[in-house]
C-alpha positions in Angstrom: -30.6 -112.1 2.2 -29.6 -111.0 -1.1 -28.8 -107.0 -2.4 -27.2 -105.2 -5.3 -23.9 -106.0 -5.6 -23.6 -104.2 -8.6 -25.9 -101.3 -9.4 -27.6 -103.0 -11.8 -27.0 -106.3 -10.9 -29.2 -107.8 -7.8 -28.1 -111.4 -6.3 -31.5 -113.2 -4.7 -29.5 -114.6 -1.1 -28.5 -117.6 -0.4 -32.2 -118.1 -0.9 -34.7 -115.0 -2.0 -37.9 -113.9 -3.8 -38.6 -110.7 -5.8 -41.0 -109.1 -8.2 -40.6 -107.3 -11.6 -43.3 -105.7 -13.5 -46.0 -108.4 -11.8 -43.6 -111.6 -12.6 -42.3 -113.1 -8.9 -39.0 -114.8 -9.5 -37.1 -117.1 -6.4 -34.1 -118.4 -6.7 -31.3 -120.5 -4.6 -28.0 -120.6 -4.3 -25.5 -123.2 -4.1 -24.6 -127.0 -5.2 -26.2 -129.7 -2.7 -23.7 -131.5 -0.9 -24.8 -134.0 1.6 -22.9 -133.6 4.3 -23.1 -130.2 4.7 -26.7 -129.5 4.0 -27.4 -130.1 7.5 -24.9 -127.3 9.0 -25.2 -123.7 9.3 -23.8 -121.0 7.6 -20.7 -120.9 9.2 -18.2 -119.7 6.5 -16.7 -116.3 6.0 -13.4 -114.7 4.7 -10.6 -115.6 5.5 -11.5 -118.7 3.8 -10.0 -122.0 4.5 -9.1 -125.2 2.9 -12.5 -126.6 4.5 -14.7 -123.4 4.2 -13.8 -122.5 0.4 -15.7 -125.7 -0.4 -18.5 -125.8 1.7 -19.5 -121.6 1.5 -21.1 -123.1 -2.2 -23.5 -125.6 -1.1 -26.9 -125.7 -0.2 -28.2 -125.8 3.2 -31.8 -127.2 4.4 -32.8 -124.1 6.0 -33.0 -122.3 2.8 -35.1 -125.2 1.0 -37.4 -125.0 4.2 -38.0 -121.3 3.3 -38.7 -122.0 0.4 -41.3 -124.7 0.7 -43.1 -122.5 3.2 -44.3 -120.6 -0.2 -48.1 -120.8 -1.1 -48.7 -118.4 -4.0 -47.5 -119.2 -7.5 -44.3 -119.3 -8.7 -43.6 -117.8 -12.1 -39.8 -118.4 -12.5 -37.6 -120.1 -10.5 -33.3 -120.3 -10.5 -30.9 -122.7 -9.2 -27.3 -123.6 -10.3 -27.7 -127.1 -10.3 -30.2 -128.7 -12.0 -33.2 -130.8 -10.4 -32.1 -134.8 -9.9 -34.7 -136.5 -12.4 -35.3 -133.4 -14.6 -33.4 -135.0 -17.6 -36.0 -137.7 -18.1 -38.3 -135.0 -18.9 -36.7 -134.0 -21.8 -34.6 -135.5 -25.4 -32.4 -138.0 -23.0 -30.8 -139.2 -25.4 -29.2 -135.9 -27.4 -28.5 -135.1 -23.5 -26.4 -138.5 -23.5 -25.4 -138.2 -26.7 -23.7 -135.2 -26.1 -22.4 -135.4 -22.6 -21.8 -139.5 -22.2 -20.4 -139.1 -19.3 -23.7 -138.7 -17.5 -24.9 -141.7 -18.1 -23.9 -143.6 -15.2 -25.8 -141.1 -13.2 -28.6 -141.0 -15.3 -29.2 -144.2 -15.1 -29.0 -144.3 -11.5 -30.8 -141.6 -11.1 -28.2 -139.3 -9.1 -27.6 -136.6 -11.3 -28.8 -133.4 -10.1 -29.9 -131.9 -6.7 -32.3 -133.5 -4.7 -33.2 -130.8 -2.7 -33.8 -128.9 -6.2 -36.1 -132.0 -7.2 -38.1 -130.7 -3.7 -38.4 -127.3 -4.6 -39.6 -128.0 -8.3 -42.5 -130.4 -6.6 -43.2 -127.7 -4.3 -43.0 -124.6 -5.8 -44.3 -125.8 -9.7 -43.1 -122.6 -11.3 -43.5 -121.9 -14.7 -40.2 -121.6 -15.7 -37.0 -123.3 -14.1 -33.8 -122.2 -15.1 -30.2 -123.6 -14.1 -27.1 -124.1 -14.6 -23.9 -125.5 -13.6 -23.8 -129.0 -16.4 -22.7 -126.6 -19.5 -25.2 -128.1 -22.1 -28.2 -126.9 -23.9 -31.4 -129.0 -22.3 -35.0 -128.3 -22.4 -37.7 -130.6 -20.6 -41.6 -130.0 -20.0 -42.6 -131.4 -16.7 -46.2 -131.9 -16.0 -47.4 -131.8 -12.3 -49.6 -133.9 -10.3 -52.3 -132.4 -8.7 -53.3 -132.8 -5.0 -56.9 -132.4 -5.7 -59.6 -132.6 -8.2 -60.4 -128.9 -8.0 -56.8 -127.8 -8.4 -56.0 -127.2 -11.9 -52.6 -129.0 -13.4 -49.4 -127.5 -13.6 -46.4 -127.7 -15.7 -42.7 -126.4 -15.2 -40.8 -125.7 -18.4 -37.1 -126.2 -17.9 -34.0 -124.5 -19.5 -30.4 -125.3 -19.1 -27.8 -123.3 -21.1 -24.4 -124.3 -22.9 -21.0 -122.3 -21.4 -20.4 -119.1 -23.1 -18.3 -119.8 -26.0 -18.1 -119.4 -29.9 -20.3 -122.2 -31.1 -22.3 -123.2 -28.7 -25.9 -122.6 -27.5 -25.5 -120.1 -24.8 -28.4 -117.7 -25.4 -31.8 -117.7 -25.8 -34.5 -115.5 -25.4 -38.6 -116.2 -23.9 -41.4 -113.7 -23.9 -42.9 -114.0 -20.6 -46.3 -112.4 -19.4 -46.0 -109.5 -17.0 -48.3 -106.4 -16.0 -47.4 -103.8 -18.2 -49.0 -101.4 -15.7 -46.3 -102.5 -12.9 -43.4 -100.1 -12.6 -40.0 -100.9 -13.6 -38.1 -101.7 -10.8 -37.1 -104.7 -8.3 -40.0 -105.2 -5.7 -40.0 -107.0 -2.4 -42.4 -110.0 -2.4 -44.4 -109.5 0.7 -44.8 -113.6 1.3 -40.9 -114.1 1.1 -40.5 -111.2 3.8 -42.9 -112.5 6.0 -41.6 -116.2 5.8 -38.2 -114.6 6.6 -39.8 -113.1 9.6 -41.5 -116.6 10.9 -38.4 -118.8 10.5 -36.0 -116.3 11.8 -35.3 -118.1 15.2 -34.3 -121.3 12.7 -31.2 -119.7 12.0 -28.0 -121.5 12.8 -24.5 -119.9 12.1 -22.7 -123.5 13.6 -21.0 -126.2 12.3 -23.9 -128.3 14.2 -25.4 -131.1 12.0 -29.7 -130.6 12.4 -32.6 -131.0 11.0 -35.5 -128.7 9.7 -38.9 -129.1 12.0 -41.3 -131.8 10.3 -44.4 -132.8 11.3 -42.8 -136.3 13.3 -43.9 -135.6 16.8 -40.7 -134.0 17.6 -41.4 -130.4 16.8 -44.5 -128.8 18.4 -44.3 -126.2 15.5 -43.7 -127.3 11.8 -45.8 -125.6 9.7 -44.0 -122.3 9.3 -46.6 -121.1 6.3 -47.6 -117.3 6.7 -51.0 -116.1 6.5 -52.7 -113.4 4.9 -53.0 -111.5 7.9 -49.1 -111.1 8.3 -48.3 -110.8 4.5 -50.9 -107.6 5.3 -48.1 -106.7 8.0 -45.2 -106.8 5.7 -47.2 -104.4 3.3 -48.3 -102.2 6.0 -44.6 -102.1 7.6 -43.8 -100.7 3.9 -46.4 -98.2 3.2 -47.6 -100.6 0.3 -44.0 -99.8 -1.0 -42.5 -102.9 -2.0 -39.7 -101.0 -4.3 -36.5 -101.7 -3.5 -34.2 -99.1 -3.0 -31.4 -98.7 -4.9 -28.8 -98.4 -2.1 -25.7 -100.1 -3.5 -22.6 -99.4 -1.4 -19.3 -100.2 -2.4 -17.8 -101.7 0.2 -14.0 -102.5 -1.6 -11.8 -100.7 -2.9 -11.9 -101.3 -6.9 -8.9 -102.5 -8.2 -6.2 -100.0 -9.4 -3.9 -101.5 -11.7 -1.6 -98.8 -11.4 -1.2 -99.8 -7.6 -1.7 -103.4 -7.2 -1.9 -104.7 -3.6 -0.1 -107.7 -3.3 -0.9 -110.6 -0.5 -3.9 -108.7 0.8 -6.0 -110.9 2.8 -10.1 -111.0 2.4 -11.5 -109.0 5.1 -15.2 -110.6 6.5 -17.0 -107.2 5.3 -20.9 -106.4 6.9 -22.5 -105.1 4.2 -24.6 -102.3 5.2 -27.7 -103.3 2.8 -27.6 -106.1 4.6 -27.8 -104.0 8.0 -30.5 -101.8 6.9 -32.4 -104.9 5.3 -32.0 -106.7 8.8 -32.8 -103.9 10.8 -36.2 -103.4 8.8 -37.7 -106.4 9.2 -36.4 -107.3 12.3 -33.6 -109.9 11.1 -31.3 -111.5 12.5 -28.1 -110.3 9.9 -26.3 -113.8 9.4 -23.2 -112.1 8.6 -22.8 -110.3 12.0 -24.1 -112.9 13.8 -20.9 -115.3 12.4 -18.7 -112.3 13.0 -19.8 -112.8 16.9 -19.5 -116.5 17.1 -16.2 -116.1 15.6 -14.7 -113.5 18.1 -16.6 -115.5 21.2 -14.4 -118.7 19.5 -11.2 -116.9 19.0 -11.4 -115.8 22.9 -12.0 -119.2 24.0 -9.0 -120.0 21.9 -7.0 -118.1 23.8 -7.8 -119.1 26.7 -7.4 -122.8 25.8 -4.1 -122.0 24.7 -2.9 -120.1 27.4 -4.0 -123.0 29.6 -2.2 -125.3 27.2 1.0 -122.9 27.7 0.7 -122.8 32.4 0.0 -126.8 31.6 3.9 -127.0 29.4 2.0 -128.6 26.6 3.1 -128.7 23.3 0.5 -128.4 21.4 -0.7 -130.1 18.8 -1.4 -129.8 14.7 -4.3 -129.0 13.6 -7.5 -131.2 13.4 -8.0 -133.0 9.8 -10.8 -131.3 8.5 -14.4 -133.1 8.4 -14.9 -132.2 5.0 -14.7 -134.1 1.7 -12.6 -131.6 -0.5 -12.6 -134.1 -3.5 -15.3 -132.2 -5.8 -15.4 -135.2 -8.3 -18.8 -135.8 -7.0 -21.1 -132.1 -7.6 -23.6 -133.2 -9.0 -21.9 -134.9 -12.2 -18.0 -135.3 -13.5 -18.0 -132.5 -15.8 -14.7 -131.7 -17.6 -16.5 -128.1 -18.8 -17.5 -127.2 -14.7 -14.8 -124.8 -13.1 -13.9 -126.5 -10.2 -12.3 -124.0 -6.8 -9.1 -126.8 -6.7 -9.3 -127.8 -10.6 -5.6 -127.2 -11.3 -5.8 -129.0 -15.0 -3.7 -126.2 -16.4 -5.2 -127.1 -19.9 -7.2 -124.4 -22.1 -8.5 -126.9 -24.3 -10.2 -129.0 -21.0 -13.7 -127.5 -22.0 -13.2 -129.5 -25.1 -12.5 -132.7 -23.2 -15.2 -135.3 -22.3 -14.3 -138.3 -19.4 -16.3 -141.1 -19.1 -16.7 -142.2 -15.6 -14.5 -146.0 -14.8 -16.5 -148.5 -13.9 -14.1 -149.3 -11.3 -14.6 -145.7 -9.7 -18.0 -144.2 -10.4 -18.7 -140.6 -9.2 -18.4 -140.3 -5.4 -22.2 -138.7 -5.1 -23.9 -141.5 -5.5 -25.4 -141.4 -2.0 -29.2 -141.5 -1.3 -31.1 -138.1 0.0 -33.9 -140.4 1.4 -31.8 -140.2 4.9 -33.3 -136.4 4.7 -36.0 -135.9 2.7 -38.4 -138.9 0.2 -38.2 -138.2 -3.3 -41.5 -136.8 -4.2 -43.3 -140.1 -6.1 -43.5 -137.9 -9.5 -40.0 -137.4 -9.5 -39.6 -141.0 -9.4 -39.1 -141.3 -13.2 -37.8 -144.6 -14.8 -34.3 -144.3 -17.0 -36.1 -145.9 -20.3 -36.5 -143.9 -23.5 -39.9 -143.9 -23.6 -40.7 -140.0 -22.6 -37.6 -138.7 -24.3 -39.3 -135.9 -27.0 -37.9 -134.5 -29.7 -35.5 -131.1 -28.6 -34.5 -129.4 -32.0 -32.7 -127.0 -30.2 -30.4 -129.2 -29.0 -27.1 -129.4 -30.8 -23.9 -130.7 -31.3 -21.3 -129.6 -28.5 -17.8 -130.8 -30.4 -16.9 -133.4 -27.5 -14.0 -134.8 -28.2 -14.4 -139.1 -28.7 -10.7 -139.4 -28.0 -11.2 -138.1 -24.3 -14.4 -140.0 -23.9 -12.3 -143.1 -23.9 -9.7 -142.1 -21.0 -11.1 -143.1 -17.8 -11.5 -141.1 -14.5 -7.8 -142.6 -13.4 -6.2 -140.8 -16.2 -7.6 -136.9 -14.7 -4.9 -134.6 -13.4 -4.6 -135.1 -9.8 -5.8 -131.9 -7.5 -3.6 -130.4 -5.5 -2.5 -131.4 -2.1 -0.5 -128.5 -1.2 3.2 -130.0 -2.2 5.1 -130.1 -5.2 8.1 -132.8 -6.5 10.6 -131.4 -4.2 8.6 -132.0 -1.1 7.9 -128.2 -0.5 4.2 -127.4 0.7 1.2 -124.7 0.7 3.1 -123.4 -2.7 -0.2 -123.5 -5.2 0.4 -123.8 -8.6 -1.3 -121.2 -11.3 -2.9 -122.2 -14.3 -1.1 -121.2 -17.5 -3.6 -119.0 -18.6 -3.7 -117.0 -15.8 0.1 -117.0 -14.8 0.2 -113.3 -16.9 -2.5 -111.9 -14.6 -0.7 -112.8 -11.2 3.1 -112.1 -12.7 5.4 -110.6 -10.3 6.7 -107.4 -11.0 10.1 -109.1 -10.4 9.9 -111.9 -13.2 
């Protein structure tokens, strides 16, 4: 549900909305990965092979939440950007600079679907994201549903990687209430919709889908009204601040003392308990800390019966995952990958056009979960690329355009050339932070 982690830096949730001075601001988290944006949050430390990879993408529940929203959106956040955005804006600098998108430009599959949803949805005013390290701006202009609804437009900004040279920064005036107060405020629609779709959440590895309007569900329509946005503000006093209660809740690192092989320990943040227990929440976290004991004593038990039965066993399940990330969204050389063991400092330099033999592995269709929304349903010609001045440049190199996707440094598989497993390799530039006393 979001909280300070920092105290002066507040992280929205997997999926949140809050005020400041008058201007409401959502965001959500995560890259959309089909086959997992059916499941539940399941993931917490210790992490795995299979839940390191699937704790960063987007889940349906949190795009439901979101599309519950009525009232007007004034800036909106994701980390990857919305699939079709790009033909909203100078296509061809985009290509020009990062030629490696083509392919999925042209067919359409670069970007999150489920982002492409939300931006029809929500039409905020501003979109900002992330995650394809290149300066893009685009100017969408909405459809309207009726004749007495006035149109909107969602103007889109994507940032370059933070490095000498490159476009990285820039800075918007937006319109706010200069009579509102300084700090963070609860949006009273977001905390009631957390209220309604509450019993939705699932904390399982279980495949399902969000209730539609398909004769399958006898409740859909998950919307709040006016009457229990009044709730929320009533259950606050007409305080919507929200308290600065940062905890730390790990011990800062001490150089002087370093802790060596210390294992993550699955941590229930108490804003989180105090946020939960306001609103009548179910806290996610604690609720996966349950599921996980109740599975780790049926465990047991299976294996003591295992044990009475003299059986020997057997190795662990393959895991249902894809852990190949080739396929988030786009082939980026300047993305940081969780399993990118390229080893090179001078990757962010380095462009790879996809083979034609192998194009990018996300090529598959969302229309198994959700339609396209028609407006989104842009054409790949030039003909509304506009002129972007403030797109630049970005240094790629033409040399590495050339190499195709065959010629990328293999990830690892947790073995090395003498046959010896679960050793991982450290990239060069960090192999002075993780040194051993000893070497």
């Amino acid at each position: 549900y979001g909280g300070w982690v920092a105290p002066n830096i507040y992280y929205l949730g997997y999926a949140g909305v809050v005020r400041f001075r008058g201007v409401r601001i959502g965001g959500i988290s995560g890259i959309f990965k089909s086959h997992d944006y059916r499941k539940g949050h399941f993931e917490c430390p210790p992490y795995n092979q299979q839940t390191i990879r699937s704790a960063y993408h987007v889940r349906n529940i949190e795009v439901f939440k979101l599309k519950q929203l009525k009232r007007p959106m004034d800036i909106f956040m994701s980390h990857d950007w919305p699939r079709s955005i790009y033909h909203y804006g100078n296509k061809k600098q985009l290509l020009k600079m990062k030629s490696f998108f083509r392919q999925e430009v042209e067919s359409n599959t670069l970007g999150s679907p489920a982002a492409s949803e939300l931006l029809q949805h929500l039409k905020p005013t501003y979109w900002f994201s992330a995650h394809l390290h290149v300066k893009f701006a685009a100017f969408m202009q909405h459809q309207t549903n009726s004749k007495e609804e006035l149109p909107k437009a969602t103007k889109f900004l994507a940032l370059d990687k933070c490095l000498p040279h490159r476009d990285f920064l820039q800075i918007i005036d937006v319109e706010h209430d200069p009579a509102a107060g300084d700090s963070l405020e609860y949006d009273a629609e977001w905390i009631a919709v957390l209220k309604a779709t509450n019993s939705l959440i699932n904390v399982t590895q279980s495949l399902w889908n969000m209730p539609e309007n398909n004769g399958l569900h006898a409740k859909w329509d998950y919307s709040v009204t006016e009457e229990a946005i009044k709730e929320v503000l009533e259950e606050l006093n007409h305080n919507l601040k929200i308290p600065c209660n940062f905890t730390l809740t790990a011990a800062c690192y001490d150089p002087s003392k370093p802790q060596k092989n210390m294992e993550p320990v699955h941590t229930i943040n108490p804003q989180t308990t105090e946020f939960c227990a306001q609103f009548g929440l179910t806290d996610i976290n604690d609720r996966i800390q349950q599921v996980k004991e109740e599975g780790s004593v049926r465990e047991y038990e299976e294996e003591e019966e295992e044990e009475e039965m003299d059986s020997t066993g057997s190795a662990e399940e393959p895991s249902e995952y894809n852990t190949d990330n080739s396929g988030l969204s786009s082939i980026n050389p300047d993305e940081i990958m969780l399993d990118d063991e390229g080893g090179d400092e001078d990757l962010s330099t380095c462009s790879v056009d996809p083979s034609p033999d192998h194009p990018p592995e996300f090529s598959a269709s969302f229309s198994d979960i959700r339609i396209m929304p028609d407006s989104m349903a842009v054409s790949s010609d030039d003909a509304m690329d506009s002129n972007n001045e403030e797109l630049e440049k970005s240094g790629v190199s033409k040399q590495a355009e050339e190499k195709s996707l065959n010629e990328r440094p293999l990830k690892r598989i947790g073995g090395n050339e003498n046959g010896n497993t679960g050793i991982k390799k450290i990239k060069r530039r960090n192999q002075a932070i993780y040194a051993a006393e000893d070497e």
